[in-house]
C-alpha positions in Angstrom: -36.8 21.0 -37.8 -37.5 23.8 -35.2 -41.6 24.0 -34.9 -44.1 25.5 -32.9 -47.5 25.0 -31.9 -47.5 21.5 -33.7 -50.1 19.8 -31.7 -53.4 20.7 -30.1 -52.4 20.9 -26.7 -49.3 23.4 -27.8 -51.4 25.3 -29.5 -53.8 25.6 -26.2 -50.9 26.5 -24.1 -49.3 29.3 -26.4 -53.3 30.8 -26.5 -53.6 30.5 -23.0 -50.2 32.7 -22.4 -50.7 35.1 -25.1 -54.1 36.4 -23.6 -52.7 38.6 -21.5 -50.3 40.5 -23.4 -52.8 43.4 -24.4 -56.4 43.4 -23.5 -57.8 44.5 -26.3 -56.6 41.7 -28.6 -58.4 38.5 -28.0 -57.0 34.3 -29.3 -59.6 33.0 -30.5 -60.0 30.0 -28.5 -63.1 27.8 -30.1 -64.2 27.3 -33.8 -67.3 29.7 -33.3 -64.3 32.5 -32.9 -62.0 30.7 -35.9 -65.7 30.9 -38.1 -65.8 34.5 -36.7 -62.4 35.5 -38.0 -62.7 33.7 -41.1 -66.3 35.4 -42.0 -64.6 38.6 -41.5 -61.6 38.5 -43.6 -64.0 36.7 -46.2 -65.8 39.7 -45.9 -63.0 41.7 -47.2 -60.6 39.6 -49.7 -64.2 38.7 -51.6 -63.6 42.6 -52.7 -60.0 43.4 -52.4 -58.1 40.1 -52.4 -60.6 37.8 -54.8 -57.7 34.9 -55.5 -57.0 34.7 -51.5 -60.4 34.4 -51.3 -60.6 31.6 -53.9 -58.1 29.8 -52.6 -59.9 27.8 -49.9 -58.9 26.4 -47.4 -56.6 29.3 -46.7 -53.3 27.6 -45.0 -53.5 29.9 -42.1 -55.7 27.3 -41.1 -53.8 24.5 -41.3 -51.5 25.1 -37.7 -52.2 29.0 -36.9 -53.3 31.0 -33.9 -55.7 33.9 -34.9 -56.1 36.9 -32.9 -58.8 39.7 -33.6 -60.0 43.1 -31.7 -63.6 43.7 -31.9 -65.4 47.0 -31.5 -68.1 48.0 -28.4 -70.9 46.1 -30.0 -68.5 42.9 -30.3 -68.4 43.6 -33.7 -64.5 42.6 -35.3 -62.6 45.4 -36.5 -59.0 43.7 -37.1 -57.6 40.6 -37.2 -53.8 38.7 -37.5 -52.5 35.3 -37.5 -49.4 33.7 -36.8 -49.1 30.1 -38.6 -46.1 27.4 -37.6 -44.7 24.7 -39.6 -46.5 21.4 -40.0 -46.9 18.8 -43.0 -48.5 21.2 -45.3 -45.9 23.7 -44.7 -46.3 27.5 -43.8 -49.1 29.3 -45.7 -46.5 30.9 -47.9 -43.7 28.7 -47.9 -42.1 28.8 -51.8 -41.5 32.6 -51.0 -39.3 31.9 -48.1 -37.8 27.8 -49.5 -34.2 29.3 -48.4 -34.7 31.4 -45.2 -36.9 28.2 -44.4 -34.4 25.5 -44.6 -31.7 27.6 -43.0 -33.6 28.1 -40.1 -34.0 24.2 -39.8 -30.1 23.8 -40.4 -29.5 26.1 -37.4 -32.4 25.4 -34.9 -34.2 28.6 -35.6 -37.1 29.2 -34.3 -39.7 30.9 -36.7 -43.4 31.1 -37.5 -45.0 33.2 -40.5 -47.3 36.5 -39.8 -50.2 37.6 -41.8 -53.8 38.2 -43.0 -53.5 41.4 -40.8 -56.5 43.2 -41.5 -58.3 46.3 -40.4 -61.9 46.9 -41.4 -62.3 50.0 -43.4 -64.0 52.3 -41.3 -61.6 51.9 -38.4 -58.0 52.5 -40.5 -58.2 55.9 -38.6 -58.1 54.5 -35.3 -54.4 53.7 -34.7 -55.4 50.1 -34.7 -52.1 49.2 -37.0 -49.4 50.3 -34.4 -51.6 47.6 -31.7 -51.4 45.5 -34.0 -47.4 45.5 -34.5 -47.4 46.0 -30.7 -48.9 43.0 -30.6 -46.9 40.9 -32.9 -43.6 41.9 -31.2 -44.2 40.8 -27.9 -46.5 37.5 -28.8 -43.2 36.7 -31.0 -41.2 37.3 -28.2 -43.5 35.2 -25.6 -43.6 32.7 -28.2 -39.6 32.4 -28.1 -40.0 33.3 -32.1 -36.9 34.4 -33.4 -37.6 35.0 -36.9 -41.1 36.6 -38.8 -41.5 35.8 -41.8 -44.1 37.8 -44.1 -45.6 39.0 -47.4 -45.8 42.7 -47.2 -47.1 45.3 -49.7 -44.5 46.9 -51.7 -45.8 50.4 -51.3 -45.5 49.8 -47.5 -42.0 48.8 -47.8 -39.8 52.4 -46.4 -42.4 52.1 -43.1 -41.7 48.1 -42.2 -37.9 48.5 -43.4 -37.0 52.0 -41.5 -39.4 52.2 -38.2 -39.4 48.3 -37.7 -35.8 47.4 -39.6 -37.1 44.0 -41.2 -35.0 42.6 -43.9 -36.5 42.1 -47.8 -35.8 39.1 -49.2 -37.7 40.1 -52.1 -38.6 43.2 -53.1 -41.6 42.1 -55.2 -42.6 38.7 -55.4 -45.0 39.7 -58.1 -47.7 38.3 -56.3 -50.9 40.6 -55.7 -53.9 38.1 -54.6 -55.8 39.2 -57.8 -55.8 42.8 -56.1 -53.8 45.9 -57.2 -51.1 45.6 -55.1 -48.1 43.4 -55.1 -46.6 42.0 -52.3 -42.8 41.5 -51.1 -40.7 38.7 -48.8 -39.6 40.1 -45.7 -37.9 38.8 -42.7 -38.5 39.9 -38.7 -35.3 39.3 -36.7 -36.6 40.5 -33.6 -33.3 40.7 -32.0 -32.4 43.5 -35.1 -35.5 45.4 -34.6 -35.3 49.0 -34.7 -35.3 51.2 -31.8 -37.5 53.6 -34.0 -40.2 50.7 -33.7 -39.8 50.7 -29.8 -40.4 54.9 -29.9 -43.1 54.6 -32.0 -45.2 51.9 -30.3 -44.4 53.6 -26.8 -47.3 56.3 -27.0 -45.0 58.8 -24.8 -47.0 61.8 -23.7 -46.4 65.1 -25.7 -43.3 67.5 -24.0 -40.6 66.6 -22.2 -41.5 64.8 -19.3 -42.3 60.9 -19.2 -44.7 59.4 -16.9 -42.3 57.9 -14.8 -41.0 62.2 -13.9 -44.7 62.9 -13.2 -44.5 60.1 -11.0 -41.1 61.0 -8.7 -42.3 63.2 -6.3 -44.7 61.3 -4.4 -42.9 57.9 -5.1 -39.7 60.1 -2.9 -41.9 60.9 -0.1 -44.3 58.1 0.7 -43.1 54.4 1.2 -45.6 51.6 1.9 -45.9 48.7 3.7 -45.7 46.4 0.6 -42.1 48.4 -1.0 -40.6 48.0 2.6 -41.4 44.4 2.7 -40.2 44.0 -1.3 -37.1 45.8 -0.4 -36.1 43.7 2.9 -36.6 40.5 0.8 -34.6 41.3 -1.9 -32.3 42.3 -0.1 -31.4 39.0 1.4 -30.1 37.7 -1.8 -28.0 40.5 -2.8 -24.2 40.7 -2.4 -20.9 41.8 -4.1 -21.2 44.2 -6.9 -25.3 44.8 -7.6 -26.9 46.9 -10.3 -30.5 48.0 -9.6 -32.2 48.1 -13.1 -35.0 50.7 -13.5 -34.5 52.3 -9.7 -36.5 55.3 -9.5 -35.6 57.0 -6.3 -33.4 54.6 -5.4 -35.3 53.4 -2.3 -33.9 49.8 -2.5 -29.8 51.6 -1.7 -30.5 52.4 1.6 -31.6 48.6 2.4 -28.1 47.5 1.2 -25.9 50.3 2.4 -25.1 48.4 6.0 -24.5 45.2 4.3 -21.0 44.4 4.2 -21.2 41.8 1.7 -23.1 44.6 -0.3 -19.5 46.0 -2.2 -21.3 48.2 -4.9 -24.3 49.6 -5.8 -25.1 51.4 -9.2 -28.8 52.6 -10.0 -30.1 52.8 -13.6 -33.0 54.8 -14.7 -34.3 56.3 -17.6 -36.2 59.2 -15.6 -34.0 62.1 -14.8 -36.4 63.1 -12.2 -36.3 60.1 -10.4 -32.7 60.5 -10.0 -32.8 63.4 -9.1 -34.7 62.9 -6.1 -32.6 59.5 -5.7 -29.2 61.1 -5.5 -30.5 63.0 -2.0 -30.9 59.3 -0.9 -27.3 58.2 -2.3 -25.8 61.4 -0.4 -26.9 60.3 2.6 -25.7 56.9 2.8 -22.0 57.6 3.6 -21.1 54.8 0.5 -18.8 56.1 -1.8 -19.1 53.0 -3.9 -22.9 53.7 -4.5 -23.8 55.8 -7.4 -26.9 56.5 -9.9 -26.5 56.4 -13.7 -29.2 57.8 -16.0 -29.5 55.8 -19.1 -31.2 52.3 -20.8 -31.3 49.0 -19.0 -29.2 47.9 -22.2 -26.8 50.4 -22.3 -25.0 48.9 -19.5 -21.6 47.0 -20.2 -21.6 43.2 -19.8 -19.9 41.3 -17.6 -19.2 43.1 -14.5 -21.9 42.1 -11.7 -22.4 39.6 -8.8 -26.0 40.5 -8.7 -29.1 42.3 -10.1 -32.2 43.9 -8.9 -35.2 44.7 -10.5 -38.2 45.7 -8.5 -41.6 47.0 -9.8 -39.9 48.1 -13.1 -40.0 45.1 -16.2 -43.5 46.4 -16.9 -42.6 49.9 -18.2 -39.9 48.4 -20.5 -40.5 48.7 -24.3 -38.5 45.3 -24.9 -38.6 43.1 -21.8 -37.4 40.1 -23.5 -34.3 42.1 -25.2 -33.8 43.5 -21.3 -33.5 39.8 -19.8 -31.5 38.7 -22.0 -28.9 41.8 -21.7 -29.3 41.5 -17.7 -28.3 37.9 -18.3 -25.3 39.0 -20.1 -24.5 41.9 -17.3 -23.9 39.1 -14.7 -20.8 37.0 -14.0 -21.3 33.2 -13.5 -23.7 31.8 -11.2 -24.9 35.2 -10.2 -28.1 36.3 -9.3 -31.1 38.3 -10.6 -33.8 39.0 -7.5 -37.0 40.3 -10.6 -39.9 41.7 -8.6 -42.9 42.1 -11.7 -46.8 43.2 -10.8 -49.0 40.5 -12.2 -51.7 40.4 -14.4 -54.3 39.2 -11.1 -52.8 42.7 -9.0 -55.5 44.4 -7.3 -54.9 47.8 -7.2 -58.2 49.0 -5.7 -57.4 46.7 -2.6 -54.4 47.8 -2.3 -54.8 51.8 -2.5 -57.6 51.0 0.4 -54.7 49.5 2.8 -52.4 52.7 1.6 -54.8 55.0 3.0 -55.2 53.4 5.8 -51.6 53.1 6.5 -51.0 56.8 4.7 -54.4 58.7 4.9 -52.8 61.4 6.6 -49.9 62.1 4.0 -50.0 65.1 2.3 -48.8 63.3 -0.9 -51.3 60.4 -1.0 -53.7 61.0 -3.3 -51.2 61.8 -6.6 -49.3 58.9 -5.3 -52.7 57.1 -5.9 -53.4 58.9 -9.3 -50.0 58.5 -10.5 -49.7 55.2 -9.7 -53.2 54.8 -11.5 -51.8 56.3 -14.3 -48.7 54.1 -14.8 -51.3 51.2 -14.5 -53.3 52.4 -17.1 -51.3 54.3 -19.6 -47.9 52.2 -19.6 -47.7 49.1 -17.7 -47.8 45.6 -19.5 -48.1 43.4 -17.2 -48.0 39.8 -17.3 -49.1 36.1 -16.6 -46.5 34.0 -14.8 -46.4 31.5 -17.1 -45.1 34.1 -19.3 -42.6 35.6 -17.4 -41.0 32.3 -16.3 -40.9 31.7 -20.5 -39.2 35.0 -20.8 -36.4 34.4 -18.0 -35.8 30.7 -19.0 -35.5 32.2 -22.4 -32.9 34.3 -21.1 -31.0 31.8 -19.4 -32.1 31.5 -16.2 -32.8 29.3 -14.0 -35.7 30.1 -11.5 -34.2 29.5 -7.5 -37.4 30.6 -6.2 -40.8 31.9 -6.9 -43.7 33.4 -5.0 -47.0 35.6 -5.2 -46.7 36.4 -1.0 -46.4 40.1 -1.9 -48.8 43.0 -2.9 -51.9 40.7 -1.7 -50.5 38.2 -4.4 -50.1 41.1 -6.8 -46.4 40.4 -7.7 -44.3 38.0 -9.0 -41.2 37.3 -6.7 -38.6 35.7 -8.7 -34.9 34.4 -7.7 -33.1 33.5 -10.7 -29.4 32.5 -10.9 -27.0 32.6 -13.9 -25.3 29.2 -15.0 
């Protein structure tokens, strides 16, 4: 049997890494926050779902981890659960018996997702795409591989077009004593729609991302802390490389006089950025380095001694999808040098040391605001004990790893494919 979470101190751990994921979603850590949760939804199946309420104790209980977001007077507008296997079984185990026991024939790792609830006056508020955001990437930090959940049948063309989940049962004829029956679905969260990835994205309206907005002064202003990212990285970089999500493609010119260096190809998913990157390429006097606009995933497997990836992970919709393609970009034993901004970076410290070092540039202050921007509006960014999850996940195995950069700002990784 493939579990999760099965003890107490499992259960701490997976809390403890999933707190960082999105700010306004909190683990309830304690049983005063549990008692808070379970007040709330009380609050609401007493009403709408009277036999859920009944049905005490609800077997969410039993091995789960309950999230909730709560308003600017602390008081809880949402709520979701994720509930793993132990003796009494998943909260809604005879809907899934099959799906169940295959998953424990094949080593399947799978949990069950529910009691998602937003209070009434707040359905408005856009708190239902968080709340999916959410569940994707804990799943995925989790190592999850299969959702399992009971969804209402109305709700059915949204969950099985934008998200792609499977339905094992289109109506299970169970409504909770409310009005509304429920069906079986399935997550695989390898299958999930790239219509769920746009629509959780929160792009800005026209045609220009963030990241274009962001080119200009990224091409003409280079700090202390990129050169010092770029010289390190380049150290463990040979063959045939790949930088993933390159920008301007300020990391070419560290590898151009390296002999060992026999390719370089730069992936972005800016057009702007490579724009301003293909000056950089043209003056390199490498034929065999060249810029390709497109998805991280798009990229044929297979065909690289190394990888790069600096400053970049944090923008991608599906990090955990990304790693486990990069993985599959590489030939054996080679390497993947990850550069990721931690959750602990201090950006106000380090725009001080940038205008001291740039105060004079005439590009400094939207390199500040767009770089505040990306912070703000787009980056996830994450604990370590997460991201070594996520590349051991992947496959790799982790050669080195230090916070020496960006004032301790940045994870430094090493990893190697076996």
């Amino acid at each position: 049997m493939t579990q999760l979470a099965s003890t107490p101190s499992q259960h701490q751990y997976l809390k403890q890494i999933l707190v960082s994921l999105d700010p306004k979603i909190k683990i309830a850590r304690s049983l005063e926050e549990e008692k808070r949760v379970e007040t709330f939804r009380d609050d609401i199946y007493r009403e709408v779902y009277p036999k859920t309420f009944k049905n005490k104790p609800d077997g969410y209980y039993n091995n789960g981890i309950h999230c909730y977001m709560t308003d600017d007077n602390d008081q809880m507008i949402a709520t979701l659960s994720f509930a793993f296997e132990c003796e009494q079984g998943l909260p809604d185990a005879p809907f899934f018996a099959e799906q169940i026991a295959q998953y424990q024939r094949a080593g399947i790792k799978y949990a069950e997702v529910g009691r998602m609830l937003v209070a009434p006056q707040c359905r408005r508020q856009g708190l239902a795409k968080r709340l999916f955001r959410f569940i994707y990437y804990a799943a995925r930090t989790m190592g999850i591989e299969r959702l399992l959940t009971l969804y209402k049948c109305d709700g059915l063309p949204f969950v099985t077009n934008i998200i792609g989940t499977r339905v094992l049962n289109p109506n299970t004829f169970e409504n909770f004593g409310g009005k509304t029956e429920y069906a079986a679905l399935e997550w695989r969260l390898d299958e999930t729609s790239a219509k769920f990835f746009r629509w959780i994205a929160d792009k800005p309206k026209g045609n220009k991302t963030v990241m274009d907005s962001y080119s200009k002064p990224h091409m003409s202003l280079t700090t202390s802390f990129q050169m010092a990212l770029y010289r390190l990285a380049a150290k463990s970089l040979y063959g045939d490389v790949i930088d993933l999500g390159c920008g301007n493609a300020k990391m070419a010119p560290f590898l151009a006089d390296k002999r060992k260096v026999t390719r370089y190809l730069g992936v972005d998913i800016s057009k702007d950025m490579l724009t301003n990157g293909q000056t950089i390429i043209d003056k390199l006097d490498r034929a065999d380095f060249s810029l390709r606009h497109g998805d991280v995933c798009d990229i044929q497997a297979g065909q690289f001694d190394c990888a790069v990836s600096l400053c970049s992970l944090q923008f991608w919709p599906d990090p955990q999808r990304a790693l486990n393609h990069i993985y599959n970009l590489l030939k054996p034993n080679g390497i993947f040098v990850l550069g990721v901004p931690n959750h602990k970076q201090n950006l106000s410290r380090l725009i001080k040391e940038v205008t001291k070092e740039h105060i004079a540039h005439p590009d400094l202050s939207q390199f500040i605001e767009s770089n505040k921007a990306l912070a703000k509006q787009t980056a996830q960014f994450v604990k370590p004990e997460s991201l070594k999850m996520m590349v051991e996940q992947a496959g790799f195995e982790v050669l080195r790893h230090h916070r020496r950069l960006y004032l301790g700002g940045l994870e430094f990784m090493v990893l190697c494919k076996h």
